[in-house]
N, C-alpha and C positions, 0 to 999 in steps of 0.2 A: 494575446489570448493564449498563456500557456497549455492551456488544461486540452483546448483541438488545436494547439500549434500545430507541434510534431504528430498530434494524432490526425491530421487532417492528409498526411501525408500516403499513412495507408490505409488509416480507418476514419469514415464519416460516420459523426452521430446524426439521426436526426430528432431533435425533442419533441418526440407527439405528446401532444395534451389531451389523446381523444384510444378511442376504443382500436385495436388494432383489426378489431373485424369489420367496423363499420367500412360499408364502399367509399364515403364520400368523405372520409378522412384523407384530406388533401396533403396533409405533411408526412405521411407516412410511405416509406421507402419501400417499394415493392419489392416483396419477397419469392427469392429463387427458391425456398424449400417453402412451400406454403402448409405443409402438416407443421411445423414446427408447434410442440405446447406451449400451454400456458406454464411457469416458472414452478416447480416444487421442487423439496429439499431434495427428492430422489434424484429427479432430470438438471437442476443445475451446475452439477458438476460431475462427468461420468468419469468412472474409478474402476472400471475392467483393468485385471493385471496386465504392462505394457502399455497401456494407452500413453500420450506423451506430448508435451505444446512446446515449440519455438516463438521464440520472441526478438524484435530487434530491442538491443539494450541500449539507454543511452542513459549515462549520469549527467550531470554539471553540478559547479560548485561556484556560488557569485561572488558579486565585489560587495558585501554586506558587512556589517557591524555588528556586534551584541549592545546590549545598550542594559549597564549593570546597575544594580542598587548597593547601598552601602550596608544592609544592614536587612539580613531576612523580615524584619516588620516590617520594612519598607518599600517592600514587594506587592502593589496591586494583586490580590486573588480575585477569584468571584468562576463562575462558570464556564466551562469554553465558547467561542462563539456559536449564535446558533448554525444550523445548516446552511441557509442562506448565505451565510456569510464565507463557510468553508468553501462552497462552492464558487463563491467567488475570488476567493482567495487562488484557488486551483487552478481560474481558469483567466489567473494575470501573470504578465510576466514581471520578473525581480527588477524595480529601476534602478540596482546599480550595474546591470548586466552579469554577464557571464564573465570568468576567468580560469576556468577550468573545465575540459571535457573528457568523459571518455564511451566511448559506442564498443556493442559487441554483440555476444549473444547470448539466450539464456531459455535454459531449458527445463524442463519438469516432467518428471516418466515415473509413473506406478512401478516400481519392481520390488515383488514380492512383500512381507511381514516386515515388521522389528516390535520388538517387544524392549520398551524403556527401563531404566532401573528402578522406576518407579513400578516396574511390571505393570504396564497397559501395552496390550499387544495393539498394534494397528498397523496401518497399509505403510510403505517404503514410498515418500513420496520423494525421487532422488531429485535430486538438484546437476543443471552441469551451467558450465559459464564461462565461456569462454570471452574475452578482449582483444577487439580488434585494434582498437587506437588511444592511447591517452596522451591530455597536451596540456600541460600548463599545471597540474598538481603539485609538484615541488615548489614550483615559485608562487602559487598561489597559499601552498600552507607558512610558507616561511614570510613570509610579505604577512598576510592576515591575522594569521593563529597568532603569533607573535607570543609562542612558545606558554601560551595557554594552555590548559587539561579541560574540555569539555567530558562531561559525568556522562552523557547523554550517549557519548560514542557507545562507551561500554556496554552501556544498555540496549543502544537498539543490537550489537553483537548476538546478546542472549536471546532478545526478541524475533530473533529469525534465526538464528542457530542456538537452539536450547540445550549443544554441548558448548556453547561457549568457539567453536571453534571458527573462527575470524573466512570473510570469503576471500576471494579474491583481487574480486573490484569491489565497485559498491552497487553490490545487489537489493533487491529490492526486498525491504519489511514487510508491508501490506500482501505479497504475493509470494509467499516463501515456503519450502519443503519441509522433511522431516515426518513424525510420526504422526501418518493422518486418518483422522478417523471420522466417520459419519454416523451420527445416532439419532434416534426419532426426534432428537429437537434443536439438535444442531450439526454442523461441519467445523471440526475442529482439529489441532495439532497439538500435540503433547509433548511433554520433556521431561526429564531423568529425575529435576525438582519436585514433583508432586503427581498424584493419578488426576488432579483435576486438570479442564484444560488449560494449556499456557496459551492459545492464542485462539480465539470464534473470528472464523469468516462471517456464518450465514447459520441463524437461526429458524427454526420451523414454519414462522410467519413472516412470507416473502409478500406479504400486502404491502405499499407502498408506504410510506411513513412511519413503518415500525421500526421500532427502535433497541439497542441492546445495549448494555456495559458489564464490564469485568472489569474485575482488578489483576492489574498482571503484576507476575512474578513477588505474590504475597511472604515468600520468605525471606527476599532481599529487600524488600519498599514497601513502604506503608499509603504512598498518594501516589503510586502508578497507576494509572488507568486506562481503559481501551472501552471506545464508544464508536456504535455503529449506527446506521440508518439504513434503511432501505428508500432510496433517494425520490426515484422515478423509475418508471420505465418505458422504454424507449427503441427505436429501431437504429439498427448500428448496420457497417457496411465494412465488413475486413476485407483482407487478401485471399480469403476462402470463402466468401462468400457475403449475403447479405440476411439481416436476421431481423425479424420483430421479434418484441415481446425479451429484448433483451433487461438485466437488472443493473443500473445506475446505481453502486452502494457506496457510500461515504464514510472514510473511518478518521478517528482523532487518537490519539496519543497522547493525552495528558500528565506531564512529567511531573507536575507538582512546582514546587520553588525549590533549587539545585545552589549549591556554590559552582564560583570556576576560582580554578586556583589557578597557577602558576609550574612549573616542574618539578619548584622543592618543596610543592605541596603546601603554600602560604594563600590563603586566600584573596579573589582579587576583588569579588562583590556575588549578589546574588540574583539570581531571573528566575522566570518564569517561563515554561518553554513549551509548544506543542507543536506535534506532526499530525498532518493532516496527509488523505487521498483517498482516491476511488480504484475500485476493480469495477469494471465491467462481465458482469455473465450471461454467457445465452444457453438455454434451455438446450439438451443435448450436445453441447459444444463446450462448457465450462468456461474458462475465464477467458477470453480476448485481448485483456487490456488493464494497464495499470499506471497509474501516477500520484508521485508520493513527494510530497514538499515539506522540508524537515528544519526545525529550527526554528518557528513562527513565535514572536510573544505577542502574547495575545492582548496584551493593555495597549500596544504599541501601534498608531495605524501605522507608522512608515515602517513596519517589519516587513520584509519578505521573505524571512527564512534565511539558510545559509545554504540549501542544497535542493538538487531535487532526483529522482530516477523515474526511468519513461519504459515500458514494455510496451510492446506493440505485437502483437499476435501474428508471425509469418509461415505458420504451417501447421497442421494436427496430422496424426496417423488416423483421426478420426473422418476426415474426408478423403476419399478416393476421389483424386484427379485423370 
């Protein structure tokens, strides 16, 4: 069970199916901050200038396959899986195991403005990332990749850095910095491509089952996609504390159908490819928690994907210890 492996370690979910004010809701995690609200766009993620979250990082990279077609018609389409199915997806682990790891840490701090070349001013939501240990990456790309070009790298680059400018390690998509802004219907990030947004966390209706899509980065792709739910919600148990009334959200990454070529740029077949995961957020506390599984095809039941990255929530300046 990927999705509370690593999360079980410092964060417990636990999945109420029931009111979190009712007394006799037996599966619900009793709460140290009992005012905690109910979820609105204002309170689910606080943006006081300075405010700032750590995270423990962990990437891996498995022992996986692509599994290619000869011929773009030959490509099953049809619609991503439904949520159920994501969710399940998230919360198995890859059977060809791991072959690559790396842990670290990773951070997010409000400081101050930036205004894009697209001129939309919004908040400075900085990024920092530090690498504690990597093991097994060179010999897992040279063994695997077998000197492949996957399309998709490039892209999630710009999907979390919308200068284009590459991280470190491998940071996380679904949970990522840059120019951030909140408006009466959504929580979004922006880039230098266009004043519209480049990436929606959380739109104005955090009712449980609501749903949202965009199309990302419409000047470079035409079948790029970004699809969200608001999953469940649920009481969560971090390293700072324990929280009902947290938001379970689910995102998909719909790539479309991609060639992979080879390094002199000859092609070598065509897929179909989706990223899926979840952020967790709690109401005056913001995001907790994150995991993202990259490379799934989705016609394919023995896909696992090729990657994945885990944030784990291990401090705010928002709690006084």
């Amino acid at each position: 069970m990927k999705g509370l492996h690593l999360f079980a370690v410092a964060v417990l979910l636990v999945f109420a199916g029931c009111n979190d004010d009712d007394s006799d809701c037996v599966n619900c995690v009793s709460d140290w901050r009992p005012l905690i609200p109910s979820p609105n766009l204002t309170n689910i993620w606080p943006n006081a200038d300075g405010t700032s979250w750590e995270f423990d990082h962990t990437a891996r990279q498995f022992d996986g396959t692509w599994f290619l077609y000869p011929t773009e018609d030959a490509v099953p389409t049809g619609p991503p899986p439904g949520w159920s199915k994501i969710d399940e997806i998230l919360d198995t682990d890859p059977s060809g195991g791991v072959v690559a790891t790396e842990t670290g840490t990773y951070t997010l701090t409000f400081d101050g403005t930036i205004t894009t070349q697209s001129q939309v001013t919004a908040q400075n939501l900085r990024e920092g990332f530090v690498i504690d240990s990597r093991s097994g990456f060179d010999l897992a790309s040279s063994d695997r990749d077998r000197a492949v070009i996957d399309p998709c790298r490039a892209v999630r680059t710009l999907l979390r850095r919308p200068d284009g400018a590459p991280a470190d390690g491998y940071a996380p998509i679904m949970l990522h910095g840059g120019p951030w802004k909140r408006t009466a219907s959504r929580i979004a990030t922006y880039s230098d491509l266009s004043a519209l947004p480049a990436w929606t966390y959380l739109t104005s209706d955090l009712s449980v089952g609501s749903t949202f899509s965009q199309q990302l980065l419409p000047t470079l792709a035409t079948d790029l996609y970004l699809h969200g739910v608001v999953y469940r919600q649920i009481a969560v148990e971090t390293e700072v504390g324990t929280y009902k009334r947290a938001l379970d959200c689910l995102y998909v990454i719909d790539y479309g159908i991609t060639v992979m070529t080879n390094t002199q740029g000859e092609p070598l077949g065509y897929f179909r490819t989706i990223d899926c995961g979840r952020v967790i957020y709690v109401p005056t506390l913001g995001p907790v928690y994150s995991y993202e599984r990259y490379g799934i095809q989705p016609e394919r039941t023995d896909s696992d994907g090729v990657f994945d990255v885990t944030e784990v929530l291990s401090g705010t300046n928002l709690i006084k210890r």
